[in-house]
C-alpha positions in Angstrom: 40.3 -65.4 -93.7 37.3 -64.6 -96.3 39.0 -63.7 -99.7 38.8 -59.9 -100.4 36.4 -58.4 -102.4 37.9 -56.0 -104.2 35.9 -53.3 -105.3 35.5 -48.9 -105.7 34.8 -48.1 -102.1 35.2 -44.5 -100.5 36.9 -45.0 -97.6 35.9 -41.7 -95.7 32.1 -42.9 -96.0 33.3 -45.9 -94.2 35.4 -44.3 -91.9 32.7 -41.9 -91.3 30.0 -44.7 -90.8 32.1 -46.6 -88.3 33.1 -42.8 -86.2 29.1 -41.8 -86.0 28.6 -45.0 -84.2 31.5 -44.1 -81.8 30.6 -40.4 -81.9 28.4 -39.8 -78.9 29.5 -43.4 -76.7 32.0 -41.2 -74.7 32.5 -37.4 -73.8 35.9 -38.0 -73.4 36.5 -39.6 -77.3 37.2 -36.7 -79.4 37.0 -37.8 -82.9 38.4 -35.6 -85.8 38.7 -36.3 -89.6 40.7 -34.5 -92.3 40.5 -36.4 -95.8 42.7 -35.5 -98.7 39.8 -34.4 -101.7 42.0 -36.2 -103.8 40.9 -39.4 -102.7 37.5 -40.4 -103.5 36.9 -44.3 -104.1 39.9 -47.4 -103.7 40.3 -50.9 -104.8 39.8 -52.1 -101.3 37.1 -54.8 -99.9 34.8 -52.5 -97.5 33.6 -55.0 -95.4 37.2 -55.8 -94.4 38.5 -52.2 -93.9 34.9 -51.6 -92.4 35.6 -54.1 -89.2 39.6 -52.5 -89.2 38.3 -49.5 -88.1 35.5 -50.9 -86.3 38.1 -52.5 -84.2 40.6 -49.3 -83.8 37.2 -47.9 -82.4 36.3 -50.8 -80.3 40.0 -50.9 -78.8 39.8 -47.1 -78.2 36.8 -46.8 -76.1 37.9 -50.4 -73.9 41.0 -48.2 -73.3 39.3 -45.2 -71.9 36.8 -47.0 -70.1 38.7 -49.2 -68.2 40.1 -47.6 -65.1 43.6 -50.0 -64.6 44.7 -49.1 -67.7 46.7 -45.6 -67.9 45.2 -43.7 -70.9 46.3 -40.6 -72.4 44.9 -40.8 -75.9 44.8 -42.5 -78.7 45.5 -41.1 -82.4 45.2 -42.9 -85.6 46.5 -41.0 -88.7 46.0 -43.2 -92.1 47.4 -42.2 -95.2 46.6 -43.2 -98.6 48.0 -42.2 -102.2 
């Protein structure tokens, strides 16, 4: 694993960057966002968080398309402070 680059990143651009590209793949994927105003940028490395929520997308959409799976939704509540 790559050693982080911590930087000031805003998270809810990333997170709204990755959810945009999900946004229209699926009718049935309902994608809502609340963010605290209170947060505006984190220490984090952005490339890294970017593919963690590039992933929680990825893994949400395989489970809605794939008929032998049962699905009945999929919720992902992050909190920060």
């Amino acid at each position: 694993m790559p050693t982080p680059n911590l930087r000031p990143v805003a998270l809810h651009k990333i997170i709204d960057d990755v959810a945009n590209l999900y946004a229209s793949h699926d009718k049935k994927m309902i994608i809502k966002k609340n963010y605290a105003p209170s947060i505006t940028l984190l220490h984090i490395d952005g490339e890294q968080i970017r593919r963690v929520f590039t992933n929680l997308f990825v893994n949400a959409v395989d489970a809605i398309e794939n008929p032998r799976k049962k699905f009945w939704g999929f919720v992902l509540v992050i909190f920060v402070g």
